[in-house]
N, C-alpha and C positions, 0 to 999 in steps of 0.2 A: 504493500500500500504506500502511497506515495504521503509525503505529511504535508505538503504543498502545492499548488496547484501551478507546476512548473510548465512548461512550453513539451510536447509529447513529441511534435517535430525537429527532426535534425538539424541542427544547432549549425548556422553560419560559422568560416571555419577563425574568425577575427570575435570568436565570443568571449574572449578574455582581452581585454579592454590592454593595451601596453602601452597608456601614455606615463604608465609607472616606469623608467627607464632601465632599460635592460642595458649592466656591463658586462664584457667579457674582458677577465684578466688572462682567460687561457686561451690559446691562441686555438683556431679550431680542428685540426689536425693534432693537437697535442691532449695528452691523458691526464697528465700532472704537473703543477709547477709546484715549488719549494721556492719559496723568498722572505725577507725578512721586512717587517710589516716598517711603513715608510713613515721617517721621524719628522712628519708633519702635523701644525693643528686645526688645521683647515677642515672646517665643517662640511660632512657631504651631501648628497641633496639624496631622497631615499629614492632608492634602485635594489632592481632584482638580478642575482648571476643566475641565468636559464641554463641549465644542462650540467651544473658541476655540483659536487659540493665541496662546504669550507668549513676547514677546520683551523683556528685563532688563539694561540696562546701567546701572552703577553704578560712582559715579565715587568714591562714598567710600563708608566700611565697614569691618567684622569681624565675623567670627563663621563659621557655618556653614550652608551651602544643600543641604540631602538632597533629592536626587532620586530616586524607584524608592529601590535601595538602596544607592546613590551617597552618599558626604557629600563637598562640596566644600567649602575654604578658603573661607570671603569676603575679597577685597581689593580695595583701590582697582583701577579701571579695568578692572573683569571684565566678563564679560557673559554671560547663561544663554538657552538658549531651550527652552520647553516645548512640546510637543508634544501633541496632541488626549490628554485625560485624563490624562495625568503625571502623577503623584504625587508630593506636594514639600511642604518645611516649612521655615521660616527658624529659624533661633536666631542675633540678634545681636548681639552684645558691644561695638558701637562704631555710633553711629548712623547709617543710610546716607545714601546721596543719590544720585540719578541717574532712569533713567525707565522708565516701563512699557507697553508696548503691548500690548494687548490685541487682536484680530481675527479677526473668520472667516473661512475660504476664500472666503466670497461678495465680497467686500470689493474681491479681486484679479481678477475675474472678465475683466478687459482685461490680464491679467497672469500668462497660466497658467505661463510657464517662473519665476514667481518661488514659484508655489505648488510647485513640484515641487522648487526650490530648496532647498526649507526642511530637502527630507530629506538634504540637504548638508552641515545643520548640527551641529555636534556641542554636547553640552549645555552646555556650558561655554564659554569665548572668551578671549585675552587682548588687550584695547585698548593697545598698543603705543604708547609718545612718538606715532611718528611718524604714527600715526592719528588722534589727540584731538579732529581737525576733525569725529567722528563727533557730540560730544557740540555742537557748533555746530548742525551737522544735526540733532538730534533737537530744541534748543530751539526750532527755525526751526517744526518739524512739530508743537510743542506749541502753539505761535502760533496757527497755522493752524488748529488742532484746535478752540483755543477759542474765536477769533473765529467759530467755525460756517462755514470755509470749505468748498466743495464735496464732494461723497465722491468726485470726479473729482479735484478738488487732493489730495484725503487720498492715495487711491491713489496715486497718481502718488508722494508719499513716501515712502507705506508699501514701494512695488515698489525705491524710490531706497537705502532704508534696506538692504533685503533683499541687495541687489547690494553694497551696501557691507561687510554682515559675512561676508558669503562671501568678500570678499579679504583678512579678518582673519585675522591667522599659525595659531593654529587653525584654521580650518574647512577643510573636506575637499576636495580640490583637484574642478575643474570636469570633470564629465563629459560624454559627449558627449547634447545633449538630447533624442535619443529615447530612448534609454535612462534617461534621468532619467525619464521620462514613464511609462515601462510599469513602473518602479523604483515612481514612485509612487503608480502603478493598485494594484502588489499589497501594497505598503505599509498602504495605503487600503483594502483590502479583508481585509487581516488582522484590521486595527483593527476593522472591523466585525461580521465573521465570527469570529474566533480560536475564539470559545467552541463555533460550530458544527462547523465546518469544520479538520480536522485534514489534510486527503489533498495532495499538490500537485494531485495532475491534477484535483483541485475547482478549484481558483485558476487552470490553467491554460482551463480549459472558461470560468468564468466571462472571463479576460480574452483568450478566443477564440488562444490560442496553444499550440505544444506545450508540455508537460514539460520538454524538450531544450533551447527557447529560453529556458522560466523560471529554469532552472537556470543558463544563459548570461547571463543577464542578474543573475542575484544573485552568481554568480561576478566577473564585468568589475566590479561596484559596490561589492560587500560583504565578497568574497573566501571565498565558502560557497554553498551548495547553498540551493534552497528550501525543503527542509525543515527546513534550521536554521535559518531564516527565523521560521518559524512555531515550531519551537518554543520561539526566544527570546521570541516575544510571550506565548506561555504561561508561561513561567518567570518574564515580568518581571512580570504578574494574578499570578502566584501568590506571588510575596515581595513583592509590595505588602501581598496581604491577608494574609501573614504576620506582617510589618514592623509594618502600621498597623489591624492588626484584632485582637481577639480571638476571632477563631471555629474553632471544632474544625478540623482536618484532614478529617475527613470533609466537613462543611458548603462547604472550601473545595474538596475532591474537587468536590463535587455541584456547586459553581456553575459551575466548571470544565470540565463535561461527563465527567470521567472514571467509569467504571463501577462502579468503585469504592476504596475509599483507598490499597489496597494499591498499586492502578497507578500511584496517584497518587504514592504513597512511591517507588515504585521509576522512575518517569517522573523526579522530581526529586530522589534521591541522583546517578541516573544525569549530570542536567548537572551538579550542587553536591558532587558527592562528601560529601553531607549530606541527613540526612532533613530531611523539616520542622521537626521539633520540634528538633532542633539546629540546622537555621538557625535560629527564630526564638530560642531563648535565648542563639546566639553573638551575634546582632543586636543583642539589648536589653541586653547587657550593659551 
């Protein structure tokens, strides 16, 4: 059952509205970069990396890191991880330092329990004293990176690094990894579909399982239902292009799929206890 009275026809293929600006720091033929994050404090205007994810530890610093519509402190010895199109802007008041990885899933492809890992991560991290040897490990992996050692050596880091900040005091304790697996089938397939596909038993047809198991497996992970699955991906598209757009409520209805603005007001008071146009003026305050 659908919980919204979304558009039932095939979705124009510009239904995700991109005046949120899309950077790429990897170039497009490449899998991974390793570089050391730029000792500038130049505020940046919020943008999505489309097709990588980023991994951000930072050993000095101030200021603030928005993510979605997240603002986090910047401090010494934090660390952030983005996830396929994030939306994120710095503002910083103390110059940083530390490092930045950039990479695609392809990258891991002898490393699938690390890709599935990632959804383990939560956006943020604290690098603890008794951790520090992490920032050893990443210069060792920046070495390597530059000397043009193999994407078999990179890997092999990148998978080393990955396992490392999963046993950082934040990140979300280990679960068991088939269920991380099918966790990150439909993960993966929200991200791709969200704008189409609103139903569970869509997501459950596509990853060949019931309704009963989908919702077993986002309960044991997530602690919710699949459909509140899906509709945090849409809440989180749509206070993006709240947050970082100026475009009508309607225009962000339509790229959204929904039928039209009303549903859409009344789809998103209903999780924010706020229409749009009050989230985005309590936002930009």
């Amino acid at each position: 059952m659908l919980f919204y009275n979304f558009c039932t026809q095939k979705p124009p293929v510009h239904q995700i509205d991109m005046s949120i600006g899309v950077k790429s720091k990897l170039e497009s033929e490449a899998l991974l970069k390793v570089s050391r994050m730029k000792p500038v404090i130049k505020p940046t205007i919020p943008h999505r990396h489309a097709g990588y994810h980023e991994l951000i530890f930072l050993s000095k610093g101030a200021g603030s890191h928005t993510i979605g519509d997240e603002k986090f402190d910047v401090t010494p010895n934090t660390g952030y991880y983005l996830g396929l199109s994030e939306v994120h802007c710095w503002d910083f008041s103390k110059i940083p330092d530390g490092y930045v990885i950039l990479f695609k899933e392809e990258v891991l492809s002898q490393y699938p329990n690390a890709v599935n890992s990632l959804f383990q991560l939560t956006k943020t991290f604290e690098i603890a004293d008794t951790e520090q040897q992490i920032f050893a490990q990443l210069e060792t992996f920046q070495k390597e990176y530059k000397k043009g050692s193999s994407l078999h050596v990179l890997a092999a880091h990148l998978n080393l690094l990955i396992l490392t900040t999963l046993n950082l005091p934040s990140s979300s304790p280990k679960l068991d990894s088939t269920v991380i697996d099918q966790l990150a089938l439909f993960k993966r397939l929200i991200n791709e579909h969200f704008a189409q596909l609103k139903n569970v038993q869509e997501y459950a047809d596509l990853m060949k399982i019931s309704v009963r198991k989908l919702n077993t497996i986002c309960k044991t992970t997530l602690h919710t239902n699949a459909r509140e699955v899906i509709k945090e991906r849409i809440l989180i598209e749509a206070k993006n292009l709240l947050t970082h757009t100026n475009n009508q409520v309607t225009e962000i209805a339509y790229s959204l799929n929904f039928t039209d603005s009303s549903n859409f007001v009344k789809f998103f008071k209903q999780q924010t206890n706020l229409t749009p146009l009050e989230y985005r003026s309590k936002i930009k305050v």
